[in-house]
C-alpha positions in Angstrom: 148.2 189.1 160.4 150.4 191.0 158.0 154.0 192.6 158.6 154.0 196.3 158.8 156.7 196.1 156.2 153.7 194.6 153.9 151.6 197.0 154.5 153.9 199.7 153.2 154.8 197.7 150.2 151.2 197.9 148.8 150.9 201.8 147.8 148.8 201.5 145.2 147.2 198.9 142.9 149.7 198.0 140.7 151.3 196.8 143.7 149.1 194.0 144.3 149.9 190.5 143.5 148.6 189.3 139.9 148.2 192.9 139.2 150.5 193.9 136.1 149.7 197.4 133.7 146.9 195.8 131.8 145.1 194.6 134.4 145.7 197.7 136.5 144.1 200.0 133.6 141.3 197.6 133.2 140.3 198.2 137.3 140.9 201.5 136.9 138.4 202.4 133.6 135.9 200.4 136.0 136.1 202.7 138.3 138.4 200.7 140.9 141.5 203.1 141.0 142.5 202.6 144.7 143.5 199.8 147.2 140.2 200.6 149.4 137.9 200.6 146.0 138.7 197.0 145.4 139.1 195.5 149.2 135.5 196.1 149.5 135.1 194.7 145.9 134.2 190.9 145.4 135.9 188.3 143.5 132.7 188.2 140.9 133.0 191.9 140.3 136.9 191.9 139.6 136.7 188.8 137.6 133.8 190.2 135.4 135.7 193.6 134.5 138.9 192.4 133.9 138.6 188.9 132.5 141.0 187.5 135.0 140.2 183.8 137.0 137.9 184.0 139.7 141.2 182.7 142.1 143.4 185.4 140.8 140.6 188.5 141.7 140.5 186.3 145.0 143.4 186.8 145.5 144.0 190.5 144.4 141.3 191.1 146.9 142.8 189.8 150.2 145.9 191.5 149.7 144.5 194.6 149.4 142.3 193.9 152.7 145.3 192.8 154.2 147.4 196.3 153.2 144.2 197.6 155.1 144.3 195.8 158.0 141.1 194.3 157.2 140.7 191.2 159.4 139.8 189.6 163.0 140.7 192.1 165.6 140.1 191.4 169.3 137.6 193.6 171.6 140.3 195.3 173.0 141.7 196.3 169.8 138.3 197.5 169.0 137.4 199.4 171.8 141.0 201.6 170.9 139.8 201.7 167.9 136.5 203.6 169.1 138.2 205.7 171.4 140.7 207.1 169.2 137.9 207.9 166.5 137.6 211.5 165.4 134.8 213.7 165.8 133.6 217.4 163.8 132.1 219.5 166.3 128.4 221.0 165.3 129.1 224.1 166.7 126.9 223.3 169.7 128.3 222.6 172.7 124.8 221.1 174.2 124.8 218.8 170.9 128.2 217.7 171.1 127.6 216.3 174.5 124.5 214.3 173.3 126.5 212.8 170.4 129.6 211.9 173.0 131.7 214.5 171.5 130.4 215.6 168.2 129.7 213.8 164.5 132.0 210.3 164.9 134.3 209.4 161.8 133.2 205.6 160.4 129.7 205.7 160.7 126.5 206.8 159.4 124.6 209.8 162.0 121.1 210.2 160.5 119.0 213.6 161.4 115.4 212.9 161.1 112.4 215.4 161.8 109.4 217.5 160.0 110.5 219.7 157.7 112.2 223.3 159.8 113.4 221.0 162.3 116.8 221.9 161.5 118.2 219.0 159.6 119.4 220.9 156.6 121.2 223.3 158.6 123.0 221.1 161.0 124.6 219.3 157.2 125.4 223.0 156.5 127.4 223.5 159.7 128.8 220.5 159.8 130.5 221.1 156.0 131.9 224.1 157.6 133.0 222.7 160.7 134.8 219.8 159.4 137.2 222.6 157.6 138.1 223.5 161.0 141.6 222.5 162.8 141.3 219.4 165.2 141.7 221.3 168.2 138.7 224.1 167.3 136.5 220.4 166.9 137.4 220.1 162.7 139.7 217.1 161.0 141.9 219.6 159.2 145.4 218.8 159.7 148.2 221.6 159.2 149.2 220.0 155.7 145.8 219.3 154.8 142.5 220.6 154.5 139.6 218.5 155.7 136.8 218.9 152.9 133.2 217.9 152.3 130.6 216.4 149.8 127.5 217.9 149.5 124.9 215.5 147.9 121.6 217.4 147.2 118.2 215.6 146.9 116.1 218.5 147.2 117.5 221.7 146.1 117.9 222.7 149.8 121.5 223.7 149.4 122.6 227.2 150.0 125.6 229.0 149.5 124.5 232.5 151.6 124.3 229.4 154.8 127.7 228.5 154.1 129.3 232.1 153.9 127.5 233.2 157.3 128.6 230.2 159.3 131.9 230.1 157.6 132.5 234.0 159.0 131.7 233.2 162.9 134.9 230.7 163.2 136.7 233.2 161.2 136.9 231.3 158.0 137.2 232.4 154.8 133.8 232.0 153.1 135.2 231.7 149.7 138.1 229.5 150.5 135.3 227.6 152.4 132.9 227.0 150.3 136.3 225.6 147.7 136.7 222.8 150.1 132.8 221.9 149.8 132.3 219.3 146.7 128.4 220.1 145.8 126.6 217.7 143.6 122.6 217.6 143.0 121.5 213.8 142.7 118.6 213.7 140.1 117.4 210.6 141.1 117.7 206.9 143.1 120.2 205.8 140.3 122.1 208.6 140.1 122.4 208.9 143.6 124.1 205.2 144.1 126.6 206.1 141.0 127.8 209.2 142.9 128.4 207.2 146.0 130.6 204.3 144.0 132.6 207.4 142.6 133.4 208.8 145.9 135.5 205.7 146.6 137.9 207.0 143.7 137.4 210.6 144.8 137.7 210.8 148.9 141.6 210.0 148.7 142.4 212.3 146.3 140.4 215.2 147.9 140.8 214.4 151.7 137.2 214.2 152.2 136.2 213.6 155.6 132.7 214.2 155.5 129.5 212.9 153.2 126.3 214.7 153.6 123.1 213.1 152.2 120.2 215.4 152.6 117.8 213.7 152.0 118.5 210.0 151.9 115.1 208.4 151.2 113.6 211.2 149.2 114.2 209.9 145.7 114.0 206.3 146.9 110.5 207.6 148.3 109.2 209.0 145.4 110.4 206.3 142.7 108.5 203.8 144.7 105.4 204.7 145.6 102.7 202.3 147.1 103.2 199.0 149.2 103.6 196.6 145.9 106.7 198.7 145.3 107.5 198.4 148.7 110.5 195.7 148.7 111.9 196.6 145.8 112.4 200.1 147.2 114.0 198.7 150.6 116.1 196.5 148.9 117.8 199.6 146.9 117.6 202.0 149.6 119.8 199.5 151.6 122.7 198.7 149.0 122.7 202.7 149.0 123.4 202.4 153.0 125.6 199.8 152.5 127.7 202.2 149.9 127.7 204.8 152.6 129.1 202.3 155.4 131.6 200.8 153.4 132.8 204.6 152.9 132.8 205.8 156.2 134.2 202.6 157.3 137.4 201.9 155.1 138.3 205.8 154.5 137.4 206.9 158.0 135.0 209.3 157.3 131.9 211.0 158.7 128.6 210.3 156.9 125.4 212.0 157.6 122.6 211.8 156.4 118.9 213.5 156.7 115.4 211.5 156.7 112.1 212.8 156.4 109.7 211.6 158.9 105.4 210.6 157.9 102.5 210.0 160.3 101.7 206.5 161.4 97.4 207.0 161.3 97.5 203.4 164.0 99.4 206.1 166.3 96.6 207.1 168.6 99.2 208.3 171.9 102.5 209.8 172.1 104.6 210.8 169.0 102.3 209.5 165.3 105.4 210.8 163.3 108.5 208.2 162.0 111.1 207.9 160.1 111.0 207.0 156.1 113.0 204.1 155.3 111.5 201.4 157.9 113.4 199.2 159.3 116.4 198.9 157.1 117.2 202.2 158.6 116.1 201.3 162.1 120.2 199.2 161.3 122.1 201.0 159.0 122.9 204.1 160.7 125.2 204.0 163.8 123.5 207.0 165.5 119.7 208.0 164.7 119.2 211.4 166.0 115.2 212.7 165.9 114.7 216.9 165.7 112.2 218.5 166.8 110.7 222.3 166.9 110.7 224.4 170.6 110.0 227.8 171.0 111.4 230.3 168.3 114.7 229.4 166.8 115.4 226.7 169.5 115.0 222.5 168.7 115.6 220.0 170.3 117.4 217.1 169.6 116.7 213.4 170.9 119.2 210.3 170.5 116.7 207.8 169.6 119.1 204.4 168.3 123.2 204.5 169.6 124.7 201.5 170.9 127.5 203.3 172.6 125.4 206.4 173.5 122.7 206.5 176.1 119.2 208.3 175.5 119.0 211.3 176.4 118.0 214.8 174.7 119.4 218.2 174.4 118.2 221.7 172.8 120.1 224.0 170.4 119.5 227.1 168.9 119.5 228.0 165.1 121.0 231.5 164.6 122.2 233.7 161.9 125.8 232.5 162.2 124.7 228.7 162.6 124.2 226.3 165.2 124.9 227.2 168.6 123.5 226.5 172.5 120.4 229.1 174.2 121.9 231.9 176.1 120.2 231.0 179.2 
């Protein structure tokens, strides 16, 4: 295990071993600017870019998973780890409770539910929320701003959202909506190359939240019909891969919105899943399923956390955001 005076040694990249200005500027024009860009790297990729020996890039790669902290830890270690991991609020207190304490930092929460279930407006709040001071249930910090990326599959986006909920914690909406990094994704392709440049850009902004809404939209669409099938899958889960990887080493909150289809072999109980099958039965750390009640209330059911038990909860959608009934 490394010294803590290595670890404070290795500030950037040109303080890795083997890495001198040339090599440094070739990693960088490939897009691998930061200690965390190339410890998730592998030796193939660093080699290929930068012309150096396979057992150099090796190399260059475990010290910069050692400056990380990258390694064996033991249970116990872990379990701290857990318990010390930071949590944005979604402005309901009922929803908060079902998630153990709000959206966790370094993993992937998906929303999934028919369309008005409330998926897009929970990824609203929750790029408001995470704006918000650590003790109102945010990750801002009083010499930093927490901000958010916005990545749009489906034009749902809306700034008039944003400027209502921003006003109810007293925010303001303009200042707001300045911390909110808004990008449409065109399609499957485009949508992977904005995620490999978020591993340049989260450091430099102090992002502490990804939204993807949707996540399987474009995936769906580019590969339709079951001889397109694995093709499709095997895409869709580098692109969740991407997003754990960036939760994971920049301790960040992903989430993410699926759309949900009917299963015609359903004959009792619920005929609606999930799009993505089973590689995003894995990927996500908490799968959250929405559904419509009466008016503006859903309700919201945990359907896959390890650390979570099942249970389900209702919320309201209001003017000003998310929130919990009156009654």
């Amino acid at each position: 295990m490394p010294s803590s005076g290595s670890k404070k040694e290795i500030r950037s990249i040109t303080d890795l071993p083997g890495v001198g200005p040339s090599t440094a500027n070739k990693l960088i024009e490939a897009g691998y600017s930061t200690i965390e860009a190339i410890a998730v790297a592998t030796p193939h990729e660093l080699a290929a870019v930068t012309g150096i020996p396979l057992a150099t890039a090796q190399r260059i790669i475990k010290a910069a998973r050692e400056a990380l902290d990258i390694r064996f830890k033991t249970a116990l270690e872990l379990k701290k780890e857990r318990m010390a991991a930071k949590k944005i609020t979604t402005g309901s207190r009922n929803l908060d409770s079902l998630l153990g304490g709000g959206i966790e930092t370094k993993t992937i929460t998906e929303f999934f539910g028919e369309f008005g279930t409330g998926k897009t407006q929970i990824c609203h709040q929750l790029a408001v929320n995470v704006q918000l001071p650590v003790e109102k249930g945010g990750l801002s910090t009083p010499d930093r701003v927490a901000k958010a990326v916005y990545i749009d599959t489906e034009g749902t986006f809306r700034w008039e959202r944003i400027e209502a909920m921003a006003k109810r914690w007293g925010l303001d909406p303009d200042q707001v909506m300045e911390n909110i990094l808004y990008i449409r994704a065109i399609n499957s392709d485009h949508q992977m190359a904005i995620v490999d440049e978020l591993f340049n850009i989260v450091p430099k902004e102090n992002i502490k939240l990804v939204v993807v809404d949707s996540v399987t939209s474009h995936f769906r669409a580019e590969y339709p019909g079951r001889e397109n099938l694995a093709a499709r899958q095997q895409k869709l889960n580098r692109h969740l891969h991407q997003l754990a990887k960036l939760a994971e080493i920049y301790d960040l909150a992903v989430v993410v919105t699926n759309q949900v289809m009917a299963r015609p072999d359903v004959f009792y109980g619920d005929p609606t899943q999930p799009v993505g099958g089973h590689v995003l039965y894995h990927a996500p750390g908490v799968r959250v399923q929405l559904r419509r009640s009466r008016g503006n209330k859903r309700i919201a059911r945990i359907v896959d956390a390890p650390h979570l038990p099942e249970g389900e909860t209702v919320f309201v959608i209001t003017d000003y955001g998310i929130d919990d009934p009156e009654e």
